[in-house]
C-alpha positions in Angstrom: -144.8 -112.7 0.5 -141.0 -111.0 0.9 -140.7 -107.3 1.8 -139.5 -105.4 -1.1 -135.3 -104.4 -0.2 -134.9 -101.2 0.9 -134.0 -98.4 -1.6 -130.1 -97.1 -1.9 -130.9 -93.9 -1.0 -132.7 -95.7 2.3 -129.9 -97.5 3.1 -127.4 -94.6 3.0 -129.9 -92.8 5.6 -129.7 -96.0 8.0 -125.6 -96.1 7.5 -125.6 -92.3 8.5 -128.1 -92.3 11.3 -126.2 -95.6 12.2 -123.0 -93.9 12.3 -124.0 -90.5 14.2 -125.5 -92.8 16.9 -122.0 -94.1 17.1 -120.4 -90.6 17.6 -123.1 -89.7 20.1 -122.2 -92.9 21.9 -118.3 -92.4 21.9 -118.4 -88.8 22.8 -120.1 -90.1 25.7 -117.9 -92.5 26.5 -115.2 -89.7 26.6 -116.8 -87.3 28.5 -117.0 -89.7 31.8 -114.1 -90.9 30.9 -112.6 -87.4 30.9 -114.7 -86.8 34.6 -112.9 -89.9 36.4 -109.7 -88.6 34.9 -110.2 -85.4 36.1 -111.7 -86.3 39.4 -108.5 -88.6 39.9 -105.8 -86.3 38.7 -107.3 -83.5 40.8 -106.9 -85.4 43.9 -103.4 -86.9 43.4 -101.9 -83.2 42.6 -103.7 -81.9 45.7 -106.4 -79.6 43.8 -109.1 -81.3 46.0 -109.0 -82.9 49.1 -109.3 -86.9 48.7 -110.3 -87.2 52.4 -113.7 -85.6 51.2 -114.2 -86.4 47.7 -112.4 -89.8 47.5 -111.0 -90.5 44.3 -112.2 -93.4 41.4 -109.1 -95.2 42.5 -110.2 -95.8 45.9 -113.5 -95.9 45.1 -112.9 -99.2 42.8 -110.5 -100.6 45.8 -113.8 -99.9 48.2 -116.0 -102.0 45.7 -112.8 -104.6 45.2 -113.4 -105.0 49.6 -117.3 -105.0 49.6 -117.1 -107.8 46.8 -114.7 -109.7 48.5 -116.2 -109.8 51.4 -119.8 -110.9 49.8 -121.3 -107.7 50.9 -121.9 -106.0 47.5 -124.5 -108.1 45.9 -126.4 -108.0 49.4 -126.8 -104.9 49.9 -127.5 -104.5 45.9 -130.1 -106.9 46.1 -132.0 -105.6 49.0 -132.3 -102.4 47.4 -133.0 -103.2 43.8 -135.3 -105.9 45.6 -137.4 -103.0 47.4 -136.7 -100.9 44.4 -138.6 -103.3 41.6 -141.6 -104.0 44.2 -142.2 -100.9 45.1 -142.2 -99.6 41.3 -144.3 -102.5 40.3 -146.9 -102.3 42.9 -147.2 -98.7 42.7 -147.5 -98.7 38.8 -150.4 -101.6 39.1 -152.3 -100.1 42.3 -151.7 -96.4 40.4 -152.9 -97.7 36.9 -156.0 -99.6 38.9 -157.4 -96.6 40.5 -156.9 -94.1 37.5 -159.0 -97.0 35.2 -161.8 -96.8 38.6 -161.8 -92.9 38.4 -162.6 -92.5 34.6 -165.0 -95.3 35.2 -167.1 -93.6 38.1 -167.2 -89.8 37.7 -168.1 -89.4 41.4 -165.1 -91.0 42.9 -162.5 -88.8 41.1 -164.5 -85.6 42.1 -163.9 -87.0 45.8 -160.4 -87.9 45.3 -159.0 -85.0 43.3 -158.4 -82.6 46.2 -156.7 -85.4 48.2 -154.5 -86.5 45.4 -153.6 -83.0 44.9 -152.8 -82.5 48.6 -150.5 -86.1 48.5 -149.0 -85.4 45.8 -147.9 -82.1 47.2 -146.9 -83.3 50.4 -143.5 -83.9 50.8 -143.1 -88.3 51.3 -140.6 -88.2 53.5 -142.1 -86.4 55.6 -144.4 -89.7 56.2 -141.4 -91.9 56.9 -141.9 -91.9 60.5 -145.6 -92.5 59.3 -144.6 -95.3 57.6 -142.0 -96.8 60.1 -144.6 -96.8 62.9 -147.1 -99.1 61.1 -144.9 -101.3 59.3 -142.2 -101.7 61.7 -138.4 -100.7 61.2 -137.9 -102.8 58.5 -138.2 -103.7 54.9 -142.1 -103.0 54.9 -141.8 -99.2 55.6 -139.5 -98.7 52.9 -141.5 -100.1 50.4 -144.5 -98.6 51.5 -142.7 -95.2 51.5 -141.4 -96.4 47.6 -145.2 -97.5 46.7 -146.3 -93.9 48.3 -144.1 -92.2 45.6 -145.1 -93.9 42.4 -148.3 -94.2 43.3 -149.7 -90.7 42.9 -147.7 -90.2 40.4 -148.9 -93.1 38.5 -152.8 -92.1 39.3 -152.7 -88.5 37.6 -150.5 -89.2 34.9 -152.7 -92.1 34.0 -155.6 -90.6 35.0 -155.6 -87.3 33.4 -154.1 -89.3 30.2 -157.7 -91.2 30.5 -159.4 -87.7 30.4 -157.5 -86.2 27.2 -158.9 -89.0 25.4 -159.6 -88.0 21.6 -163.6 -86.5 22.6 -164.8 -87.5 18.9 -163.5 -91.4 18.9 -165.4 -91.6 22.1 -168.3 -90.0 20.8 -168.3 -92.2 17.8 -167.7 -95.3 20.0 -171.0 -94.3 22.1 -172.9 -93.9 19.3 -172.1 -97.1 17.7 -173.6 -99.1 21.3 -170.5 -99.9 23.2 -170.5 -100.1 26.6 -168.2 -98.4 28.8 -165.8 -101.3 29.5 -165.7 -102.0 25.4 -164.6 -98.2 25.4 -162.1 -98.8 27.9 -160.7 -101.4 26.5 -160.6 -100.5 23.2 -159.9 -97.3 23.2 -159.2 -95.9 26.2 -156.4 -97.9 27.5 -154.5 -98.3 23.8 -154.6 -94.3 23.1 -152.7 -93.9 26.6 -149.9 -96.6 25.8 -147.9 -93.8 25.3 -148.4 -92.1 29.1 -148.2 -95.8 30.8 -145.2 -96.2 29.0 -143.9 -92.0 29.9 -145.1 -93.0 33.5 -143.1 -96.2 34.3 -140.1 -93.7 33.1 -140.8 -91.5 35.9 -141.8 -94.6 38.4 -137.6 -96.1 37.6 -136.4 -92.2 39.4 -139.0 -91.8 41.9 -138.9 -95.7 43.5 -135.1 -95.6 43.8 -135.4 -92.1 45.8 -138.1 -93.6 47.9 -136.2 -96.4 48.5 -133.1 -94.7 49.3 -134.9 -92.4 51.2 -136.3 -95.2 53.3 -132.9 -96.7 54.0 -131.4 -93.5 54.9 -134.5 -93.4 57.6 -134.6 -97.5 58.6 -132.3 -100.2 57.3 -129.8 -102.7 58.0 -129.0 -103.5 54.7 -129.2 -101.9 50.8 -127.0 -98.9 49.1 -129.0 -96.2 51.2 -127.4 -98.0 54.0 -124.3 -98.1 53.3 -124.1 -94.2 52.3 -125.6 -93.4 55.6 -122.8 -95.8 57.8 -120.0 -94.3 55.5 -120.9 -90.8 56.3 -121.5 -90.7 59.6 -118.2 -92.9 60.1 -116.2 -90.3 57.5 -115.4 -92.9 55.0 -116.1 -91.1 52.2 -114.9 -93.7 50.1 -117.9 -96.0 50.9 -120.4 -93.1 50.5 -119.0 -92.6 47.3 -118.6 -96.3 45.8 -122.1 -96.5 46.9 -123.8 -93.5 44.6 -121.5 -95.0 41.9 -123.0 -98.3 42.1 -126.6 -96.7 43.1 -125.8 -94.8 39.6 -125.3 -97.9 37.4 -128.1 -99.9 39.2 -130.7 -97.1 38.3 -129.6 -96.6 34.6 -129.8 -100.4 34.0 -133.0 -100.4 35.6 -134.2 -97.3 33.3 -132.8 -99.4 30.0 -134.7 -102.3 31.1 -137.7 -100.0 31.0 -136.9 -99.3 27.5 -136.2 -102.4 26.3 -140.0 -103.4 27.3 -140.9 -100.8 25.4 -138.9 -101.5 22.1 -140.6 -104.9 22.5 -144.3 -103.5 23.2 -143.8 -101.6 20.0 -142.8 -104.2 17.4 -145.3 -106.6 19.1 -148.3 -104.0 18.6 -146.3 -103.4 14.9 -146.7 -107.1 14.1 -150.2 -107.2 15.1 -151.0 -104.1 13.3 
């Protein structure tokens, strides 16, 4: 059976939301365009000091070097390496413990206070923590990145659990299913929406605890590279290296919602 063809007046709304997004997108486009032009200009006439701010000019000579050299995608991968495991793990573990305290009442009432007082804690502040058991290495700073999203992840998730519509659950009860038929059915699907709003949030708060992490212990990643360029003045380096830290968290983010343009036509097609 085909889909009727969308009306004329339905098509001239797609053309003209079609085209706005287009505007949106190229006034974008100008704007940093305008930003590197301004940061440039204001350098070579001497309005800013290029010692301290570099310049986009020598910022793209600084990423010509580290790409020659073979250093770029190294120290890229080691962070977006750390980066992805960290947000995965601490989205999975977060998720895990959220679905355990809706299912036993008792264990959230023992938990709240001490996820209130971690999540209020300042996580760098554990870094030395963190470096002491795992070693100066690659295993604090993902434990410090999993110690981010984590909390994060458990009372988003778990207070999305609780705001569960009170009458469908009701109903659900009343009809005989059990609690995991519930959670299943109900439960999980009506918080699609705060996973989703919560694996936002994980992309910002993994790359900070990963770069916090490298800034504390590393040998290798973009966190390193900003710390060795500023305590050796080459502001170029520390520059280049929140440029590329920049790009590397946005296409991270627009991954994230590409999983959830596909979650939504795949739940559309099975509705």
């Amino acid at each position: 059976m085909t889909e009727p063809s969308p009306s004329p007046r339905r098509l001239a709304y797609l053309r003209s939301q079609a085209r706005r997004a287009r505007i949106i997108r190229s006034w974008q486009v100008i704007l940093l365009l305008a930003l590197f032009a301004l940061w440039e200009l204001s350098t070579r006439l001497g309005w800013s000091d290029g010692f301290l701010i570099s310049s986009p000019s020598r910022v793209a000579a600084t990423v010509g070097r580290l790409w020659s050299s073979g250093q770029l995608w190294q120290h890229i991968g080691v962070s977006v390496l750390e980066t992805v495991i960290g947000f995965t793990a601490g989205t999975v573990l977060g998720t895990a413990v959220a679905v355990c305290m809706w299912w036993w009442d008792g264990l959230s009432r023992v938990l709240d206070p001490y996820l209130v007082v971690l999540n209020a804690l300042p996580k760098t502040a554990l870094g030395p923590i963190f470096i002491v058991w795992m070693g100066a290495g690659t295993g604090a700073i993902v434990t410090m990145t999993l110690a981010i999203s984590l909390i994060v992840t458990i009372l988003n998730m778990y207070q999305g659990f609780r705001n569960t519509d009170a009458e469908k659950l009701r109903l659900m009860r009343t009809l005989g299913a059990g609690r995991g038929q519930i959670l299943r059915l109900l439960v999980f699907p009506a918080n699609y929406a705060t996973l989703l709003a919560t694996l936002k949030v994980n992309v910002g708060l993994s790359w900070v605890g990963v770069i916090m992490g490298e800034f504390l212990v590393s040998r290798a990643g973009l966190g390193y590279l900003i710390v060795y360029g500023s305590q050796v003045f080459n502001m170029d380096l520390v520059m280049a290296s929140v440029l590329i830290l920049a790009v590397a968290a946005v296409i991270m983010y627009r991954l994230v919602l590409r999983v959830e343009k596909f979650l939504n036509r795949l739940l559309g097609v099975m509705q």
